[in-house]
NUKOLKE-313571 format. One line per 3 residues: number of its first residue (from 1); their letters; for each residue x, y, z of C-alpha. Coordinates in Angstrom, 2 decimals. Layout:
# residues N
NUM = A = X/Y/Z ~ ...;
//
This chain:
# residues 87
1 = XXX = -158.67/78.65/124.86 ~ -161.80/78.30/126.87 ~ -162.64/82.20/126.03;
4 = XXX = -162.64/80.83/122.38 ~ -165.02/78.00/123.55 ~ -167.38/79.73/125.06;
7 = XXX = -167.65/81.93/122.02 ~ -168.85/79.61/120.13 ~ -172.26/77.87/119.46;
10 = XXX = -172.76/74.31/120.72 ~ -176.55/74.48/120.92 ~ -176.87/71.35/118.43;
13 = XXX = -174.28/69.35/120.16 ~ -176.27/68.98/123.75 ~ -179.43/67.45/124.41;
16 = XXX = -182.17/69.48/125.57 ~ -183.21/68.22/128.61 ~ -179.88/66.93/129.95;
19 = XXX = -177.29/68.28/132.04 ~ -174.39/69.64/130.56 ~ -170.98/67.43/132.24;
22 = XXX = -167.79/68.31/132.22 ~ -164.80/65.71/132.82 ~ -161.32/65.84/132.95;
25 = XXX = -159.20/62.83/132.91 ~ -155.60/63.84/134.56 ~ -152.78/61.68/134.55;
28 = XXX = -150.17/61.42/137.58 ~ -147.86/64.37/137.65 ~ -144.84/62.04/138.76;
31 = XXX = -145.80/58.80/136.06 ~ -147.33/61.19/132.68 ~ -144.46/60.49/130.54;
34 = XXX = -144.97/56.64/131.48 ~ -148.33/56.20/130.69 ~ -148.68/58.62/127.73;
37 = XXX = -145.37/58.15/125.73 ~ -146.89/59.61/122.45 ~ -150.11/61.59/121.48;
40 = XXX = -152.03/58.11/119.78 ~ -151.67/56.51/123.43 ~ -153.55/59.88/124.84;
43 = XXX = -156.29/58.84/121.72 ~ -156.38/55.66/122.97 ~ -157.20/56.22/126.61;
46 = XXX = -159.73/58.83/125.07 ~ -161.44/56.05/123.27 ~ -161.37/53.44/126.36;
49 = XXX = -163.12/55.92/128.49 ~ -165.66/56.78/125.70 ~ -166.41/52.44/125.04;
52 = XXX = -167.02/52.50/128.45 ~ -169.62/55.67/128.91 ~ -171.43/53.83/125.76;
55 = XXX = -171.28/50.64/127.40 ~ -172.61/51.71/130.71 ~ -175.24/54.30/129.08;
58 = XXX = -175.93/52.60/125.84 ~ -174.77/55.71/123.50 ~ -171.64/57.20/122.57;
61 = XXX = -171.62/61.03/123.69 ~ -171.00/64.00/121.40 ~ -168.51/65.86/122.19;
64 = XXX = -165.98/68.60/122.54 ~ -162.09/66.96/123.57 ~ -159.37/69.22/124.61;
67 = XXX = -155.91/67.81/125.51 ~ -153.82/69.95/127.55 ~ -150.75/70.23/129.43;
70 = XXX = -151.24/71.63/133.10 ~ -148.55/73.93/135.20 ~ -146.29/71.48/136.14;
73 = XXX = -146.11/69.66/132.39 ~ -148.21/66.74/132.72 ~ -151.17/66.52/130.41;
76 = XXX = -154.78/66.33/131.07 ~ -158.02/65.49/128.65 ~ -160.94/67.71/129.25;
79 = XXX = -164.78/66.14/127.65 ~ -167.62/68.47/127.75 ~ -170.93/66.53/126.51;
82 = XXX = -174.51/65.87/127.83 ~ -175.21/63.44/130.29 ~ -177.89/60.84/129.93;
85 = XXX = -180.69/61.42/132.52 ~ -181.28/59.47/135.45 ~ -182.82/56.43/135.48;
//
C-alpha cells in the first residue's frame, strides 16, 4: 500500500512552506475490539481528532487517511497532511 502512495502525486494537497506530518493513531492491542466495535466508530474517532487539530490550529487539514490492521490484529489510523507553521 504505501508503494502505491508514494506513486502518486500529492503536490496540490500540501502547503508549500509547511512540513509534511505524519500521525498514526493506534488503539490498545489488548482493548481494540472494545473501543472500535464497528468501522463508523473508527470514523468517528477520525473526526474527534480532526475537530480538535481545527480547533487548536484554526483549519481543518487535507488529507490522506489509511485505516489498517497491524501484526497482531488490532487496527491503527495513519493521517499524512501539512502542518501549520509555528507560531
Amino acid at each position: 500500500m504505501m508503494k502505491t502512495l508514494s506513486a502518486l502525486g500529492f503536490s496540490r494537497m500540501y502547503h508549500p512552506g509547511r512540513q509534511r506530518t505524519m500521525v498514526t493513531l493506534t488503539y490498545p492491542e489488548d482493548r481494540w475490539k472494545e473501543l472500535l466495535p464497528n468501522g463508523e466508530v473508527t470514523v468517528e474517532h477520525l473526526g474527534r481528532f480532526l475537530r480538535k487539530f481545527e480547533d487548536a490550529f484554526g483549519e481543518t487539514p487535507t488529507l490522506i487517511w489509511v485505516r489498517e490492521f497491524t501484526k497482531n490484529g488490532s487496527r491503527t489510523s495513519t493521517c499524512s497532511f501539512s502542518r501549520p507553521p509555528d507560531e
